[in-house]
C-alpha positions in Angstrom: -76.0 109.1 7.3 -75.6 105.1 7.7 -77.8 103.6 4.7 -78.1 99.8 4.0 -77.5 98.1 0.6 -80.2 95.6 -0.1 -76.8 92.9 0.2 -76.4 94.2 4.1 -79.9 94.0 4.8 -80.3 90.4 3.8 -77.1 89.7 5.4 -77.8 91.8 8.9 -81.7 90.3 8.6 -80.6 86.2 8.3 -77.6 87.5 11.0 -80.8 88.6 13.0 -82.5 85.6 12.8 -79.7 83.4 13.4 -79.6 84.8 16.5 -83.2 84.4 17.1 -83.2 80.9 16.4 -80.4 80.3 18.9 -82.1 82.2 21.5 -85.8 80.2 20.9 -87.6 82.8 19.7 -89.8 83.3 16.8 -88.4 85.9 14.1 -88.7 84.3 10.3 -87.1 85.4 7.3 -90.0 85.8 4.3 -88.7 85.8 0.7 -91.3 86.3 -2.0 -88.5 86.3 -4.3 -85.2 87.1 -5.4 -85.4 90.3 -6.2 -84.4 93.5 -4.7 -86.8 94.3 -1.5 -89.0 91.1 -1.6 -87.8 89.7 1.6 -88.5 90.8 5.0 -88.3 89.4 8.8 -91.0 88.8 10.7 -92.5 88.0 14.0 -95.9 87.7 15.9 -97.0 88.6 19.6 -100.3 89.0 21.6 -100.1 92.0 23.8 -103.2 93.0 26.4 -105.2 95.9 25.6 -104.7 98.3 28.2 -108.3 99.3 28.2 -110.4 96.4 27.6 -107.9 93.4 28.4 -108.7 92.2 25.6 -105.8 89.9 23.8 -104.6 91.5 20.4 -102.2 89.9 17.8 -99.5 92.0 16.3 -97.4 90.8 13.3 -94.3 93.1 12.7 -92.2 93.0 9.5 -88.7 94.8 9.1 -88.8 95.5 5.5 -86.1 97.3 3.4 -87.2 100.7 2.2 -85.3 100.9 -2.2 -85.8 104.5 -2.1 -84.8 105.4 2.0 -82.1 102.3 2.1 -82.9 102.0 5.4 -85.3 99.2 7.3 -88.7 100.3 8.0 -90.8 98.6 10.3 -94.5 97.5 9.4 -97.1 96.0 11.4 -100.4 94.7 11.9 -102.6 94.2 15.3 -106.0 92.9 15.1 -108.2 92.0 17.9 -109.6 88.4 18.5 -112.2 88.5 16.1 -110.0 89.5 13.3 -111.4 93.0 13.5 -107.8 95.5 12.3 -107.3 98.0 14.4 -107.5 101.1 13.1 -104.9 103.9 13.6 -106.6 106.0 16.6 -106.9 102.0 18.1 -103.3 101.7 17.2 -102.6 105.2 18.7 -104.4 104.2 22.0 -102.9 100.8 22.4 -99.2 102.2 22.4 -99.4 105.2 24.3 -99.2 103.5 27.3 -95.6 103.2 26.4 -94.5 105.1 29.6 -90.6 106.0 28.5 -91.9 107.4 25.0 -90.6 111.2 24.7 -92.6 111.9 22.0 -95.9 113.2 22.2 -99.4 111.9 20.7 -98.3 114.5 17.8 -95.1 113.0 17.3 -96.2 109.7 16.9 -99.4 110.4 14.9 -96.8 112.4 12.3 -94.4 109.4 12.0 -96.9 106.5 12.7 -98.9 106.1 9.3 -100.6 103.9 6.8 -99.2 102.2 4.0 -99.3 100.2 1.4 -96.7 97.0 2.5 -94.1 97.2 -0.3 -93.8 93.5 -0.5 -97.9 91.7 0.4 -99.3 94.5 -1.3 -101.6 95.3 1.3 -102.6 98.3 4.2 -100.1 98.2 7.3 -99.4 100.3 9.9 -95.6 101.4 9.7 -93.2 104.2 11.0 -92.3 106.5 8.5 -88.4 106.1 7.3 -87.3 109.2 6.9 -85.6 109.7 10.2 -83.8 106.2 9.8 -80.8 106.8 8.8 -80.4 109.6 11.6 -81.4 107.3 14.6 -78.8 104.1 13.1 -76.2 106.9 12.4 -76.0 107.7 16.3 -74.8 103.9 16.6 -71.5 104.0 14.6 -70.3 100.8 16.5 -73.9 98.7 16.1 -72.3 95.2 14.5 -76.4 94.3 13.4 -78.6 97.9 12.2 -81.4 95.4 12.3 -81.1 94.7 15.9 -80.5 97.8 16.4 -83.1 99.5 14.5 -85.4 97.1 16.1 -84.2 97.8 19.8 -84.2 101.2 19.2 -87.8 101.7 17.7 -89.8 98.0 18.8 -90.9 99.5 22.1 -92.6 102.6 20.3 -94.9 99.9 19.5 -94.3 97.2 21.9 -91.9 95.3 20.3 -89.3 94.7 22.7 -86.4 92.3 22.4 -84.6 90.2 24.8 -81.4 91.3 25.9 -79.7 88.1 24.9 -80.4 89.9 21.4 -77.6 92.1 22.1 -75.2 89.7 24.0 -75.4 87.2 21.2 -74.4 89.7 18.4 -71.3 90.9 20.5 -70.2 87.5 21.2 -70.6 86.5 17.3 -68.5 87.4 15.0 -70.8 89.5 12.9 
């Protein structure tokens, strides 16, 4: 299994964003504090609603999962009135994703509802527990964080720019 120290993941995540800054883009690094798990990455987007056209705002986090050792990514969309969607609104928004192989079942059983492990509050996230699986498959990645996120992102339409992955072979990371 390929498992993440909290040490990697702060070094993979500011690696990440590193890159992100060098490429323009807008992924943060958030640090509540110094302690074990109370830092994440972050990163906002509007995407169109399929249905009504209507503009939503996601705001992903990568946070690291103590008990999985692995990232996990969270997320929030809410429509322009500030209105959260809720998960059959998630659900519908991201099944438009036409290269998913996995079925409205598959999702529903690792798209859930938690409790953010850092803010404390409700966010949509994909369950961790096949993590470590999908990262081991990439024996060679020199980032898990871009890769988890390259891997995963479009599930939800999170999808990165393929500079991403140009920039991390080119560095010495």
């Amino acid at each position: 299994m390929s498992y993440l120290c909290w040490a990697e993941f702060c070094k993979e995540g500011q690696e990440f964003v590193a890159i992100s800054n060098k490429l323009g883009d807008t992924w943060s690094w958030e640090e509540k504090n110094s302690s074990e798990g109370q830092s994440y990455l972050k990163y906002k987007q509007k995407v169109s609603d399929p249905v009504s056209q209507n503009l939503i705002q996601i705001e992903y986090h990568i946070v690291y999962s103590i008990s999985y050792q692995v990232p996990i990514m969270y997320f929030q969309a809410h429509y322009s009135d500030g209105k959260m969607l809720n998960l059959d609104n998630v659900w519908q928004l991201f099944q438009f994703h036409k290269d998913s192989q996995y079925s409205r079942e598959d999702m529903l059983s690792i798209l859930t509802q938690m409790e953010h492990p850092v803010l404390f509050k409700p966010f949509m996230c994909l369950h961790p527990c096949r993590t470590a699986e999908i990262l081991e498959q990439t024996p060679l990645s020199r980032n898990r964080i871009l890769t988890f996120i390259s891997i995963m992102g479009p599930y939800i339409q999170l999808n990165l720019d393929n500079r991403y992955g140009l920039e991390c072979e080119n560095s010495n990371t």
